[in-house]
VOVEX-60402 format. One record per atom (N, C-alpha, C, O): residue number from 0; x, y, z; residue in one letter. Coordinates in steps of 0.1 Angstrom, whole numbers. Example, Ala and Ser with C-alpha at 12.3 -4.5 7.8 and 13.67 -1.06 7.14 Angstrom:
2
+-----+-------+-------+-------+------+
!  nr !    px !    py !    pz ! rest !
+-----+-------+-------+-------+------+
!   0 !   132 !   -57 !    78 !    a !
!   0 !   123 !   -45 !    78 !    a !
!   0 !   132 !   -33 !    78 !    a !
!   0 !   142 !   -33 !    85 !    a !
!   1 !   128 !   -22 !    71 !    s !
!   1 !   137 !   -11 !    71 !    s !
!   1 !   129 !     0 !    79 !    s !
!   1 !   134 !    11 !    80 !    s !
+-----+-------+-------+-------+------+
This chain:
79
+-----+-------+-------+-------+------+
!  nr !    px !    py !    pz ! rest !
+-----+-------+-------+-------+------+
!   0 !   210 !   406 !  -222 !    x !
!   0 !   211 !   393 !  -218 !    x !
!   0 !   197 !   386 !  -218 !    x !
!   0 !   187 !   392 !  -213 !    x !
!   1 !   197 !   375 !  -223 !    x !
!   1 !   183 !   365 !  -224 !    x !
!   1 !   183 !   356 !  -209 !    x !
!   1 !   192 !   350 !  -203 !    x !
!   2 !   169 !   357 !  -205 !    x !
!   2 !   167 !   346 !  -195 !    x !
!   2 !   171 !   333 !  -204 !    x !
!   2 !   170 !   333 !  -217 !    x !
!   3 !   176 !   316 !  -195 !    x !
!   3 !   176 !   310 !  -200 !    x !
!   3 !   163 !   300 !  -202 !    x !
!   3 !   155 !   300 !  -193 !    x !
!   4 !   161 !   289 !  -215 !    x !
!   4 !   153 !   288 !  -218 !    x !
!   4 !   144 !   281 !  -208 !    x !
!   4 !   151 !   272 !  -204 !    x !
!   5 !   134 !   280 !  -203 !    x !
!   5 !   126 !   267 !  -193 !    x !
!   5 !   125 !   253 !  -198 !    x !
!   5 !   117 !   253 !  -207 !    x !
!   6 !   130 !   242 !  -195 !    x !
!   6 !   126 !   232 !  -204 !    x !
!   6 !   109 !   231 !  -203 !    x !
!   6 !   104 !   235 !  -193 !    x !
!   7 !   101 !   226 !  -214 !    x !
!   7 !    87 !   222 !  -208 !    x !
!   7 !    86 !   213 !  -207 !    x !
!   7 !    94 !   205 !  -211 !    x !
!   8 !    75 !   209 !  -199 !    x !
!   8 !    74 !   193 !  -192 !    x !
!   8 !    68 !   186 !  -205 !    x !
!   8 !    58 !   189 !  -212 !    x !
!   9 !    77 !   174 !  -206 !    x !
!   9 !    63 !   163 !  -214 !    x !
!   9 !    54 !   154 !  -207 !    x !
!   9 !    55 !   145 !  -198 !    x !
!  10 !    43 !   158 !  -214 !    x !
!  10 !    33 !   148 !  -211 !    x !
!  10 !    35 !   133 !  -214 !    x !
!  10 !    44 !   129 !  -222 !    x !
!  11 !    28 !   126 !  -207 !    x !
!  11 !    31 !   113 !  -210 !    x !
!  11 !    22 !   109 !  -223 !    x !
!  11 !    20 !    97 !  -221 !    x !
!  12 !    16 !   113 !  -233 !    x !
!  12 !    11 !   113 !  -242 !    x !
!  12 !    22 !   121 !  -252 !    x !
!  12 !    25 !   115 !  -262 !    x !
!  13 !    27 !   131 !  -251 !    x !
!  13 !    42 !   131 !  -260 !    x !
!  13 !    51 !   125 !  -256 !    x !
!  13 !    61 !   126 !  -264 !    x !
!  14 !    54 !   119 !  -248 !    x !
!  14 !    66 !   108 !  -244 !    x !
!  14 !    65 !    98 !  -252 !    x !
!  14 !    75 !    94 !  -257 !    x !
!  15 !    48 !    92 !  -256 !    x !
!  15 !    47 !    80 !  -266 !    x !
!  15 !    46 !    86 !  -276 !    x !
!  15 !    49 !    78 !  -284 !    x !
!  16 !    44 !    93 !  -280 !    x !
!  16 !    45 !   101 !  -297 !    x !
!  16 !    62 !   108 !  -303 !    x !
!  16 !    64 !   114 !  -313 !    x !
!  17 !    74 !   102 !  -290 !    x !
!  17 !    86 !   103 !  -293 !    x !
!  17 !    86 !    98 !  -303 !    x !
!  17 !    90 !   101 !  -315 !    x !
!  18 !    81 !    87 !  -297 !    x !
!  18 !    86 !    69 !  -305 !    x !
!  18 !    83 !    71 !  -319 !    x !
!  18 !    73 !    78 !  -322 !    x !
!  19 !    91 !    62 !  -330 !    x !
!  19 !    84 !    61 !  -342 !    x !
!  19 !    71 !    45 !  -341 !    x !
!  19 !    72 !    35 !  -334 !    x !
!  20 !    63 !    48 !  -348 !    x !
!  20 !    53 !    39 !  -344 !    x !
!  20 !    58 !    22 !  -349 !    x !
!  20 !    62 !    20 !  -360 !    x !
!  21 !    58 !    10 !  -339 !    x !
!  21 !    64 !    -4 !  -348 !    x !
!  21 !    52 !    -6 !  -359 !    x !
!  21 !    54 !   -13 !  -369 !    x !
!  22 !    44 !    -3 !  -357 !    x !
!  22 !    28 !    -9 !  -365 !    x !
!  22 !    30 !    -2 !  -383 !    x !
!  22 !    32 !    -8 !  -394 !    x !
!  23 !    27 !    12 !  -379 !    x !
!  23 !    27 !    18 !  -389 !    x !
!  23 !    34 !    28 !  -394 !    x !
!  23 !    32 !    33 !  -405 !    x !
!  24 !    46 !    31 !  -385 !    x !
!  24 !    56 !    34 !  -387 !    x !
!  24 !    53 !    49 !  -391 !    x !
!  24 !    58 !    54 !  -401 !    x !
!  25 !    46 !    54 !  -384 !    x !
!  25 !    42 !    63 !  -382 !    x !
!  25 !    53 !    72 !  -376 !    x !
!  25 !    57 !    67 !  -365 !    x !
!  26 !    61 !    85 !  -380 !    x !
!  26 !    69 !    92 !  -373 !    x !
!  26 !    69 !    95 !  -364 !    x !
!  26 !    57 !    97 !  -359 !    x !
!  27 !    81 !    99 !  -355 !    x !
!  27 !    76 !   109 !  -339 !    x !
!  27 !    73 !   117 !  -343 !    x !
!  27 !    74 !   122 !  -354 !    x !
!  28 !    65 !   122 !  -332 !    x !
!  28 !    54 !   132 !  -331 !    x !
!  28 !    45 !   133 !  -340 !    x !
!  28 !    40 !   144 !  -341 !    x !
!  29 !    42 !   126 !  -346 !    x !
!  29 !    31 !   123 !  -356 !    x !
!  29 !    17 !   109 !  -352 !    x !
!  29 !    18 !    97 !  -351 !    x !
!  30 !     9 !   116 !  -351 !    x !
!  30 !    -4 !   108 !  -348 !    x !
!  30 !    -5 !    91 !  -354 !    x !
!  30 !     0 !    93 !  -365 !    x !
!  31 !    -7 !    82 !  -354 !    x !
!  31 !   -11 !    72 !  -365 !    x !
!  31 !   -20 !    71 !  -369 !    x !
!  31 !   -22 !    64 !  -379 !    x !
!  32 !   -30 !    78 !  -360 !    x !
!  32 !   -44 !    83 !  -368 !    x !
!  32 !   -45 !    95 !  -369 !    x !
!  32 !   -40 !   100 !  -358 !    x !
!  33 !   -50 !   108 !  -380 !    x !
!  33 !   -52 !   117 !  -376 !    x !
!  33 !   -69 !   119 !  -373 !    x !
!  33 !   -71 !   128 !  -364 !    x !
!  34 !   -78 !   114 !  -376 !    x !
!  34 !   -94 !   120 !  -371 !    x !
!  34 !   -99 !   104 !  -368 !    x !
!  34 !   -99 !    95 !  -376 !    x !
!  35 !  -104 !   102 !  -349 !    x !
!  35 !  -101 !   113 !  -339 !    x !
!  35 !   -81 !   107 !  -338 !    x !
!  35 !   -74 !    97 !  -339 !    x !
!  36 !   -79 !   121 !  -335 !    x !
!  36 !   -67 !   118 !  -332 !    x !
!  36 !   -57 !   105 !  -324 !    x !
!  36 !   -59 !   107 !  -312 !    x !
!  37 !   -51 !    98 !  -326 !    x !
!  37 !   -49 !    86 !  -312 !    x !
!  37 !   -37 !    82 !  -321 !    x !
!  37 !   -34 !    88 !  -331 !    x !
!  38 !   -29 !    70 !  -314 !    x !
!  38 !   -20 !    66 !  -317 !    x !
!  38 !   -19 !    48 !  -314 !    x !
!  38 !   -22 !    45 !  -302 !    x !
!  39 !   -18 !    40 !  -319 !    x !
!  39 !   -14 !    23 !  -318 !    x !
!  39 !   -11 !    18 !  -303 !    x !
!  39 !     1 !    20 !  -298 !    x !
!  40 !   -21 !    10 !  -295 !    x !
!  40 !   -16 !    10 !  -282 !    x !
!  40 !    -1 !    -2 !  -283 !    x !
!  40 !     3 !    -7 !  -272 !    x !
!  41 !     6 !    -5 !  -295 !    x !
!  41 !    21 !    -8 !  -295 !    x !
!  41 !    28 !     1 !  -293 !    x !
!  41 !    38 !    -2 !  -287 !    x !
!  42 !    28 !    17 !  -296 !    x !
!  42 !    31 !    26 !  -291 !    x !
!  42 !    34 !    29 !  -279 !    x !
!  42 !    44 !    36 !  -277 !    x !
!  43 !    27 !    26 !  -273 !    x !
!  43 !    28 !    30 !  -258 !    x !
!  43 !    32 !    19 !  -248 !    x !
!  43 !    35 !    20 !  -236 !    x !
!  44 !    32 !     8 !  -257 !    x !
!  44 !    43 !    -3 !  -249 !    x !
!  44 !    54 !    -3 !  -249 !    x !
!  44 !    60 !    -5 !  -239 !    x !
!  45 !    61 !     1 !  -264 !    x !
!  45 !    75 !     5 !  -267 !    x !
!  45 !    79 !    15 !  -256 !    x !
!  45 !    88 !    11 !  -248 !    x !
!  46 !    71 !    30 !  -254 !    x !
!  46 !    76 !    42 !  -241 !    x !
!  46 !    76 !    36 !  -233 !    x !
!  46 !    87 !    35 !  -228 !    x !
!  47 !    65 !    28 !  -226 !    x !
!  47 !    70 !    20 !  -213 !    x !
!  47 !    82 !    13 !  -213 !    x !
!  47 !    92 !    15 !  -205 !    x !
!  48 !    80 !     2 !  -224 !    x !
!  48 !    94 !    -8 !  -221 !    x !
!  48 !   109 !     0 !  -218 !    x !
!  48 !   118 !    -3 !  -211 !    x !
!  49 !   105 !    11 !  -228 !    x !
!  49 !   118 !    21 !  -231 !    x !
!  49 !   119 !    31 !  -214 !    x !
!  49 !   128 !    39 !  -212 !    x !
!  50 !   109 !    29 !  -202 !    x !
!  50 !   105 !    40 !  -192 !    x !
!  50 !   105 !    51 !  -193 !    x !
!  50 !   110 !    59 !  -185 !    x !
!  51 !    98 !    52 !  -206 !    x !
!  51 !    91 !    68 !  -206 !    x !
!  51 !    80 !    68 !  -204 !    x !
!  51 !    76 !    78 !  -210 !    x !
!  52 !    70 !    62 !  -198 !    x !
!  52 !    55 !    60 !  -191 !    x !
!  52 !    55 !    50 !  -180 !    x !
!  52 !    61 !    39 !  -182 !    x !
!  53 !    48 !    54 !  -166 !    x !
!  53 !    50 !    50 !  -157 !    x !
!  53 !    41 !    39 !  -160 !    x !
!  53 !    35 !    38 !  -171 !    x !
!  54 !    40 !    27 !  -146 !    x !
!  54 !    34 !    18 !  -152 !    x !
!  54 !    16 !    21 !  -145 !    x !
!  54 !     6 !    13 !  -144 !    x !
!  55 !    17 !    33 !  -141 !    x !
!  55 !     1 !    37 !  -136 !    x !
!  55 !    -8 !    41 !  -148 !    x !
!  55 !   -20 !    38 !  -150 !    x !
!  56 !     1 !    49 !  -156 !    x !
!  56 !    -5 !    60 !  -169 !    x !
!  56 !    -4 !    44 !  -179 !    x !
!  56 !   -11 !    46 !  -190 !    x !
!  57 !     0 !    35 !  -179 !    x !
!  57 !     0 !    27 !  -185 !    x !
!  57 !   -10 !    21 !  -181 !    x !
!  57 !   -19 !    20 !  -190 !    x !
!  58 !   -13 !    16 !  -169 !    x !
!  58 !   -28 !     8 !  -168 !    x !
!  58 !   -37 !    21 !  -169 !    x !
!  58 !   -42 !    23 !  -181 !    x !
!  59 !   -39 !    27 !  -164 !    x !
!  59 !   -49 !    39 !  -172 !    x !
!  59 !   -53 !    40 !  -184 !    x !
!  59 !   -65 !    42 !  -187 !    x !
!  60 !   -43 !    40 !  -194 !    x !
!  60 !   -46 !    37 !  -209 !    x !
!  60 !   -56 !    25 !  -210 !    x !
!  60 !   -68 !    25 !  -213 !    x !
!  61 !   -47 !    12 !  -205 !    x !
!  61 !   -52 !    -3 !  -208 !    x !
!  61 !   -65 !    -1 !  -202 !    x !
!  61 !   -74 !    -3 !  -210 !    x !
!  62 !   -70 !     2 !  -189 !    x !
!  62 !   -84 !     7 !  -186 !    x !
!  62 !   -93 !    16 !  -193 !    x !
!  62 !  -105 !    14 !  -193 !    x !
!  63 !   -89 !    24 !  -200 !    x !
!  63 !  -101 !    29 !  -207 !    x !
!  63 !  -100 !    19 !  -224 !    x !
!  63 !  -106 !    26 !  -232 !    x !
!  64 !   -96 !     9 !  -229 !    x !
!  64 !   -99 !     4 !  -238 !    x !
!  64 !  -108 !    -8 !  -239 !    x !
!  64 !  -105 !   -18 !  -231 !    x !
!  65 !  -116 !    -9 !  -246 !    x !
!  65 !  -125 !   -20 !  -245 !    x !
!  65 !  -120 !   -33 !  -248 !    x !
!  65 !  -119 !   -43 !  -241 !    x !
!  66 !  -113 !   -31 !  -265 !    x !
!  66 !  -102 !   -47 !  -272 !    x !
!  66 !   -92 !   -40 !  -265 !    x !
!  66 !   -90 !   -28 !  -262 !    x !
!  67 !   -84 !   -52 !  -263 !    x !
!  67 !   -71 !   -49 !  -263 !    x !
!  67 !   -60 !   -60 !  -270 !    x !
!  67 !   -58 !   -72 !  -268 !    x !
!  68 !   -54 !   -48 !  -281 !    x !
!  68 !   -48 !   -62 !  -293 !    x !
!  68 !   -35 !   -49 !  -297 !    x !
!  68 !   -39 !   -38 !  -295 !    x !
!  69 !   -25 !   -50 !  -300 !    x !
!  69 !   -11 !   -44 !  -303 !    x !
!  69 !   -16 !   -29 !  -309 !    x !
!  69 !   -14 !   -18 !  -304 !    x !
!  70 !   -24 !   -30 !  -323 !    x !
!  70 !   -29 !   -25 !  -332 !    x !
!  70 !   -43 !   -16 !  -327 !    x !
!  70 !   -50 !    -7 !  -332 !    x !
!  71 !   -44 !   -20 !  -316 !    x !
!  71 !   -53 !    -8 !  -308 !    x !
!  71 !   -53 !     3 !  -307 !    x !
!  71 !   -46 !     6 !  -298 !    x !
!  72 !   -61 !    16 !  -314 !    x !
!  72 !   -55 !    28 !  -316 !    x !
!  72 !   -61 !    34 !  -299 !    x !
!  72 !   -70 !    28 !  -293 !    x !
!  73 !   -55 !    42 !  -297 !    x !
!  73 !   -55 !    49 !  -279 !    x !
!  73 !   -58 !    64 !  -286 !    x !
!  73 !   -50 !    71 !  -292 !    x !
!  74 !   -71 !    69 !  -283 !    x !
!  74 !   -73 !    89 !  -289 !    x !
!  74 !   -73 !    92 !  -277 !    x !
!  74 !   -78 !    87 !  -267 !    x !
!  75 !   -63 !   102 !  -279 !    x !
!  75 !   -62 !   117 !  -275 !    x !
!  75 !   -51 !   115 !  -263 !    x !
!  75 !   -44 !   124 !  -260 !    x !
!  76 !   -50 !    98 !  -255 !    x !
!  76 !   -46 !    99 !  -240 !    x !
!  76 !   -57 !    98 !  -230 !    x !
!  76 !   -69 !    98 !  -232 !    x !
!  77 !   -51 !    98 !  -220 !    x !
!  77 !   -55 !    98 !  -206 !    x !
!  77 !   -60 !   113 !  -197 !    x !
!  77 !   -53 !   123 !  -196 !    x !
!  78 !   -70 !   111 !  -193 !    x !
!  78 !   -71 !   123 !  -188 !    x !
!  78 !   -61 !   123 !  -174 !    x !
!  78 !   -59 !   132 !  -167 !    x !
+-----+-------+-------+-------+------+
């Protein structure tokens, strides 16, 4: 008999990389940028609107960005 599986937790940085990207249409789980890695801050409006990012880890994002415009790429996440 097998133990059953553990789900793993998602990060809220794979919560928005569910989404397919509206900008670039970038697949889930696929970067919209690959080097440095980051993703379209429309991205991560879509997970929110959708409430898969709380609205803290959302101002956290919008805080570390200098522009802030749809097309704004977001690397790596939030610490």
């Amino acid at each position: 008999m097998t133990a059953p599986a553990v789900p793993a937790c998602i990060t809220p940085e794979q919560a928005t990389r569910n989404w397919r990207c509206p900008l670039c249409h970038a697949p889930p789980g696929t970067p919209c940028q690959a080097k440095p890695e980051g993703d379209h801050l429309a991205r991560y409006l879509d997970a929110y609107t959708a409430g898969r990012l709380t609205r803290e880890y959302l101002a956290a994002v919008l805080a570390e960005l200098v522009v802030i415009t749809r097309w704004q790429i977001v690397q790596g996440g939030t610490s």
